[in-house]
N, C-alpha and C positions, 0 to 999 in steps of 0.2 A: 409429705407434711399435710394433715389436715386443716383444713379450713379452721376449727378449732384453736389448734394451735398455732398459724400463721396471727389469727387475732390475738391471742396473749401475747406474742410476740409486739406484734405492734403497739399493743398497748404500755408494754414493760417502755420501748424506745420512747413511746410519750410520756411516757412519767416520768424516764429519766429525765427530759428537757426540762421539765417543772422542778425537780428534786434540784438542779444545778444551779437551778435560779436564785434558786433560796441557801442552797447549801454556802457555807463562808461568809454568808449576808447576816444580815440582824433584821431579825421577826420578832414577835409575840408567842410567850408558851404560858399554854392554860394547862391545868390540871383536872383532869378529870374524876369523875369520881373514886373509881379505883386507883387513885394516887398516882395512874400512868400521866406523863405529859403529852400533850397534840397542840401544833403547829398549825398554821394555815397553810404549810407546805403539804402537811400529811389531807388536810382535807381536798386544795387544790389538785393535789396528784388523784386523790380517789375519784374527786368528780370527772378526770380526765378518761382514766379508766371506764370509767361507769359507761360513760360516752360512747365510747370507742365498742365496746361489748355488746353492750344493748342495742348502739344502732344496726349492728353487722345481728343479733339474734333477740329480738325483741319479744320474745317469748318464755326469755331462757331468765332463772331465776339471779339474783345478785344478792349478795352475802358480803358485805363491807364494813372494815372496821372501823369506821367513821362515822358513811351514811345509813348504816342499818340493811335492811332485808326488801330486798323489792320478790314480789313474785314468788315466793319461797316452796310454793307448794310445787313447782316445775318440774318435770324429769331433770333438767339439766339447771346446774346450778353454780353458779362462779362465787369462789371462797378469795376475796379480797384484802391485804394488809398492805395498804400504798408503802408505806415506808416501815418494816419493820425494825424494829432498831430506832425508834425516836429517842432516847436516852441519849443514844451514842451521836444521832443527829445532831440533838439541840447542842453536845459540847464537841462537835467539830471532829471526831473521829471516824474513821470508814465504815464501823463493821455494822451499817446497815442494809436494808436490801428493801424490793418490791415484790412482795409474791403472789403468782396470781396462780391458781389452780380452778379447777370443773371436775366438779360432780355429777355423775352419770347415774340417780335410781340409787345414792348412797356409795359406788365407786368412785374414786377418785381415777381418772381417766388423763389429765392433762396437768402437767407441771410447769413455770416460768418461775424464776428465782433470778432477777439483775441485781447487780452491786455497782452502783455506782461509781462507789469510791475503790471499788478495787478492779474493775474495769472488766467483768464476769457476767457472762449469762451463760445460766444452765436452764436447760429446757427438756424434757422428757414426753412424750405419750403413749399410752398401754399399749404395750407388742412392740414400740419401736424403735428403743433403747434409747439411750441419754445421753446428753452431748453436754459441753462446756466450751463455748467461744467457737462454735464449728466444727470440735474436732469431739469424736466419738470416745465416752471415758467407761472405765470397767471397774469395779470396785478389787481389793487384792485379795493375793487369794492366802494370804497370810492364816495357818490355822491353827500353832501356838500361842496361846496366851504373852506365853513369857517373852515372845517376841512382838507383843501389839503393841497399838500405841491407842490409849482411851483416853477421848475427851466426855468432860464433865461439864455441864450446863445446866443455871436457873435451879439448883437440888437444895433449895429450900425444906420443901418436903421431908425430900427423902431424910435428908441431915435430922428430923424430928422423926424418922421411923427407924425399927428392930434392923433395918436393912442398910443404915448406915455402917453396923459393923462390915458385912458382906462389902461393901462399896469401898472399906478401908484395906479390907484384906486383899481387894483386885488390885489400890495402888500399890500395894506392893510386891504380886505379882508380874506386875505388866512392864514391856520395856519401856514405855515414858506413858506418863501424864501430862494432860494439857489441857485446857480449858479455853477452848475458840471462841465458842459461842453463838449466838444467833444461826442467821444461814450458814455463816463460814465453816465452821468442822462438817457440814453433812456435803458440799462442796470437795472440802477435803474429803470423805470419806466417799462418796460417788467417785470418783477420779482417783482412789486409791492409794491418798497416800496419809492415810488415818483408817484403824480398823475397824473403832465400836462408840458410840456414842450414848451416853446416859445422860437423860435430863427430865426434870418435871418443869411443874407450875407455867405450862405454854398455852396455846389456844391454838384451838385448830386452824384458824387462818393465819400462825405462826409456822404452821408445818406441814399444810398439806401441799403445796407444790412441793415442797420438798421430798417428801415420803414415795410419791411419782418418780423425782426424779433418781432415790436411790436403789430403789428397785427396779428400776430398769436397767440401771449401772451393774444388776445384778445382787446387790444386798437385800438386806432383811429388813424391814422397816414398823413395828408396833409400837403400842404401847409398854408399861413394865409389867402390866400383865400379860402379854400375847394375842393380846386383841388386837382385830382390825380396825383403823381410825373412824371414828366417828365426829358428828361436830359435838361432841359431849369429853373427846380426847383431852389430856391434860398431862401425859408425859409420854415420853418416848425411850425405846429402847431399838436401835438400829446398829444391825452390822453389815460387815462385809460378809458372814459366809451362815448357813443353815447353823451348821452347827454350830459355831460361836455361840449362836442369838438363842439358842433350846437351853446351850450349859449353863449361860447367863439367866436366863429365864427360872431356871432349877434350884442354881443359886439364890437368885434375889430371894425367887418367891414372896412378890409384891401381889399386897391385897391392899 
């Protein structure tokens, strides 16, 4: 384990302490401009973060959904979301997380994804496969449609583009649909027991430890066009297998 990722590791364990503090308590929620809501848990836990990173690589850039951009011109660059999921935080439900990832010259290199509430860390970095709670996960090798099961997230979007028909003709294809959401389905879907996942309107420090961590599990991880993530990313199309991710890709045909 690199040095690297030993620090997003520790970092994920401090911000869970802060998330727990706050989580079930009563706080204050502003609204930001973009109509999202932010806590003083989400800002507390970032500045914990931040902390923890910078003191261990003080050269290295930070990318934070809270506190903004330190250093950004760097080779190495840490893509921050302390609590994604504040929606789900402010009304007491689990399906939030901490995601920390590092940018390496534009790769993504390093993945951390904690759940607090559902008592998960998946962790990832390039070449050396992905793990969940300690134990090493593979994505399946499921390569029937008719046999997957596809979750659907944040398809705002998509639901106003030509490509929602495509989207409707897969649910009824596919052996189940489901709609996890946030970290959780790509969790499911690294560890193998969900095959494909479609979703827009995200932000790249929504997905990029994640996208690390599915690909290492073995999956396919871009955008709905075939691209590789960028911080300009704003939907996702991830599977479990090459091919799946090409048919889909053929299908959508997402501009």
């Amino acid at each position: 384990m690199s040095p690297f990722l030993k620090t997003a590791i520790e970092a994920a364990k401090a911000a869970q302490l802060v998330i727990n503090k706050y989580y079930d308590g009563e706080f204050d929620v502003e609204i930001k401009p973009d109509l999202s809501p932010v806590t003083i848990a989400d800002v507390e836990t970032e500045e914990t973060i931040k902390k923890i990173i910078l003191d261990a690589f003080p050269d290295h850039g930070f990318f934070g959904e809270e506190t903004g951009k330190v250093n950004e011109d760097a080779d190495y660059n840490w893509l921050i979301d302390p609590i994604d999921g504040t929606k789900s935080f402010v009304r007491g439900y689990p399906f939030f997380s901490t995601q920390i990832a590092l940018m390496h010259k534009g790769e993504l290199i390093v993945g951390v994804s904690n759940s607090p509430g559902f008592n998960e860390m998946a962790y990832a970095e390039k070449g050396q496969g992905a793990w969940l709670n300690g134990e090493k996960i593979q994505v399946s090798d499921i390569a029937d449609i008719s046999k997957s099961t596809l979750s659907l997230g944040n398809i705002a979007t998509i639901a106003g583009k030509p490509q929602w028909q495509t989207v409707g003709e897969l649910v009824q294809e596919v052996h189940r649909i489901r709609g996890y959401g946030d970290f959780y389905h790509y969790h499911l879907l690294a560890s193998g027991k969900i095959d494909t996942i479609i979703e827009s309107d995200v932000n790249i420090l929504d997905i990029a430890a994640l996208s690390v961590i599915v690909n290492e599990a073995g999956g396919c991880f871009t955008d709905l066009s075939g691209e590789v993530l960028t911080l300009d990313t704003t939907s996702v199309l991830a599977c479990n297998l090459q091919t799946t991710h090409q048919h889909l890709l053929d299908r959508l045909d997402y501009q």
